[in-house]
N, C-alpha and C positions, 0 to 999 in steps of 0.2 A: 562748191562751198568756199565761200571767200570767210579769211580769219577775222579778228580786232586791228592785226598789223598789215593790214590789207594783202597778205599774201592767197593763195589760191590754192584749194586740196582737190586733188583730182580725181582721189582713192581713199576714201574714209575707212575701207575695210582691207587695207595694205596687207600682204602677209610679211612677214621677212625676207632678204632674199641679200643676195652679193651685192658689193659694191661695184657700179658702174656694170651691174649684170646685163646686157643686148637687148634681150628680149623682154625685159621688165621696162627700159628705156623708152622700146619704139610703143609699149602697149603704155603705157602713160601720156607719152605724145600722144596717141590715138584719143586717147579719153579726152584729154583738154583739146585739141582741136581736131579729128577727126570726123567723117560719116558714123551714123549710129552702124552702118553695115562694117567699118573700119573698126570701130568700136568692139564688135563682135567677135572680128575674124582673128585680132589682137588676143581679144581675152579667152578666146581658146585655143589658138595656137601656144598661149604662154602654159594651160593646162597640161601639153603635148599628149602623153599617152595613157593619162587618167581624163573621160571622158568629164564635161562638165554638164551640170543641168541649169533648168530655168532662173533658178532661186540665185544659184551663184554665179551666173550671168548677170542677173538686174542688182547683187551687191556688189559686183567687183564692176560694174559698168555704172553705176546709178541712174540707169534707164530703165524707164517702167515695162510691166509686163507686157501689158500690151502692144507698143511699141515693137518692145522685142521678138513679139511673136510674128506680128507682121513680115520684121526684117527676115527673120529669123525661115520663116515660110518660101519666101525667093530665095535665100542663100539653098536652102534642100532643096529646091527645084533645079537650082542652078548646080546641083551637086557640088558646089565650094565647101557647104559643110555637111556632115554624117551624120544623120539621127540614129540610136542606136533599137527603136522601136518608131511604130507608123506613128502613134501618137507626138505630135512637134512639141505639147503642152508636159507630155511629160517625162522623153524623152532626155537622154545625156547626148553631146554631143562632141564629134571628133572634127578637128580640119580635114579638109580631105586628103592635103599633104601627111600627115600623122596616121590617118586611117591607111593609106595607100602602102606606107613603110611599115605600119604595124602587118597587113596583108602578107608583103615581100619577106618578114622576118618568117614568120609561120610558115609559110610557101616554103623556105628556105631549109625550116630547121623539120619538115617534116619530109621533104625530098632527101636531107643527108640521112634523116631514119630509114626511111627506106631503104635507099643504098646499102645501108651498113647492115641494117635485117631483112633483106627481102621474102621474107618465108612469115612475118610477123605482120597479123592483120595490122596495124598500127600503132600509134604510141601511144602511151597509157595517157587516159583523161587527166589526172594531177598533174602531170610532168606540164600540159599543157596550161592548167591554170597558175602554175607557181610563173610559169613562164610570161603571161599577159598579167600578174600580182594583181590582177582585179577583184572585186569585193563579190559577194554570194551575186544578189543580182543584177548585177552588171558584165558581171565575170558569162551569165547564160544568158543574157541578152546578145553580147560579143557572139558566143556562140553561136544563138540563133539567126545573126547575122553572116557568118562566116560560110554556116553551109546554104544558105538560103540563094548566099553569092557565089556558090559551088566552089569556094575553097578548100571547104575539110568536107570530107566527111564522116558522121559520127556512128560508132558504131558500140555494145553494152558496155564494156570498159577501156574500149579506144576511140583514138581518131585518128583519120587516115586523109591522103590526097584521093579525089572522086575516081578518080585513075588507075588507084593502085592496087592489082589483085592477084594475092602471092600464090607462086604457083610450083611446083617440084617442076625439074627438071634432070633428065639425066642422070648422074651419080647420086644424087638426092632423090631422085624415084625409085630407082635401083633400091637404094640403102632403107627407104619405109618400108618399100614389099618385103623386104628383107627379116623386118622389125614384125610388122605384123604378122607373117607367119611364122613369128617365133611364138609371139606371144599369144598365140591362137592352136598351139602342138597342146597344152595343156588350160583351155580357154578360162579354168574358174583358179586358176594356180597360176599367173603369168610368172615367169623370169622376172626378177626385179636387179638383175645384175648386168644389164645389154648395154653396150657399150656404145649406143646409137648417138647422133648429136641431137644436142638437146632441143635444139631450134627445129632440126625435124617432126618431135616428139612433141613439140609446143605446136606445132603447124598440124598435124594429125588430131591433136585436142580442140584445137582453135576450130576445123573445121569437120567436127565431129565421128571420127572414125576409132576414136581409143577415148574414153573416161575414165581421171585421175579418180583416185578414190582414198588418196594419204599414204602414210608412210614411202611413196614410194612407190605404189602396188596403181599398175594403169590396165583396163580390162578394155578387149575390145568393145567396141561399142551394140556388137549381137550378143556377147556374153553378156552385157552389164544389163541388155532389155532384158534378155533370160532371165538374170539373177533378181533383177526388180521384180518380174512377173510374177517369180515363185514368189516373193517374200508376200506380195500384197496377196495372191491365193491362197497361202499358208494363214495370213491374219486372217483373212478375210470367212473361211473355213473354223479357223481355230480358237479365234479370237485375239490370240498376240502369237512371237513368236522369240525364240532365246538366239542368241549367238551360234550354240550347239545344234539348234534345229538347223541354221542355215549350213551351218560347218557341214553337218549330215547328209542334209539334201544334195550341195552342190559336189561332196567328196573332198572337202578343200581341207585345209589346215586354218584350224581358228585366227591365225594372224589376219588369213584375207576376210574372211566372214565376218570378224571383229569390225576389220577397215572400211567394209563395203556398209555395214548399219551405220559404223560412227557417221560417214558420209549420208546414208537415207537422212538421218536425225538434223546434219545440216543441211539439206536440201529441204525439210520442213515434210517431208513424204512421211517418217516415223516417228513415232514420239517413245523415250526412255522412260520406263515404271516399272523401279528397281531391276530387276532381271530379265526380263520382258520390252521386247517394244510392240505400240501398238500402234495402228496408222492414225494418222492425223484428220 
């Protein structure tokens, strides 16, 4: 776009940015005399680690679609640049320099989780989208990218290195057999005062051999089918059942009986109608 005063705009759709800022310099030089591939690799490397798409390619470039798509089709061949789905038309994309360091950060920060919790399936999904601050769907494209390239792997409410499978050992196997046969001397009544590490007691949950049930109150995992079995035979026979029925049945003291419904009710298994629950 040449002005009235014969000067030359390079960038009709400029954003803001620093004075004499690097990378804003060399993708302006690109734009006025560069390859349309120079053009490209410019205008997403200055993106850096918010992927860009088509549309703001061809206004921060002023090169047409099609064009772009063209270029845009060898550079993904040539793995220079990263589409963040198969589709090139409607895909975001990363430089592969950017992509490669966004990789090594993740790699990184998911190897010191480990270390620091070895006993913890992974680290929690949020932690990791606050961390990549990507938007809803670009945020699970990333994703679908990462494990597809066997970086993470994802798991219901973590993610993990493909590698990493926590596992007790020694004083920490010791210290669960320990736990569990405590909490299995009185199976419908556990202990809720054991002095266990928590990380163990989160690793025995994680990998299904004790179920939390609130307050506090964790049943083994043959107690907790038991106790499920009765309630849904008891509805099932009776038509609903109270708190008091299950206190009854299992011998327990209504603090666990109360605990173990509140839980059916959030697991969607029982539904609450005033005093009564019935299955869902």
């Amino acid at each position: 776009m040449t002005t009235l005063g014969g000067g030359v705009v390079v960038d009709p759709h400029a954003r803001r940015h620093r004075r004499r800022h690097l990378p804003t310099i060399e993708r302006l030089a690109a734009l006025e005399l560069g390859s349309v591939s120079d053009v490209i690799m410019s205008t997403i490397g200055t993106a850096q680690l918010r992927p860009i798409n088509l549309q703001e390619l061809a206004d921060s470039s002023g090169i047409g679609k099609p064009e772009l798509l063209e270029e845009l089709k060898q550079l993904v061949d040539q793995g220079i640049v990263i589409p963040t789905i198969n589709s090139i038309e409607n895909s975001r994309y990363f430089a592969e320099e950017t992509w490669n360091s966004l990789v090594q950060s993740v790699t990184i920060w998911l190897e010191e989780f480990h270390f620091n919790f070895p006993l913890r399936q992974g680290a929690p999904r949020e932690e990791l989208r606050s961390r990549l601050a990507l938007g809803g769907t670009v945020y699970n494209q990333v994703v679908s990218m990462m494990v597809g390239k066997a970086v993470i792997k994802e798991h219901q409410s973590t993610v993990s290195r493909p590698g990493h499978y926590p596992t007790l050992k020694g004083a920490e196997e010791t210290e669960a057999s320990i736990y569990l046969k405590k909490i299995s001397v009185d199976p419908f009544s556990p202990p809720t005062n054991l002095n266990t590490d928590i990380e163990i007691v989160n690793f025995l949950s994680e990998s299904g051999k004790v179920v939390r049930v609130g307050d506090g109150i964790i049943f083994t995992s043959e107690a907790y089918d038991q106790m499920l079995k009765g309630v849904e035979d008891h509805i099932h026979t009776n038509g609903d059942i109270t708190v008091g029925d299950v206190r009854d049945m299992f011998e327990t003291s209504r603090k666990y009986a109360l605990a173990l419904m509140d839980h059916l009710d959030q697991q969607q298994i029982t539904r609450r109608v005033g005093d009564v629950r019935i299955l869902r």
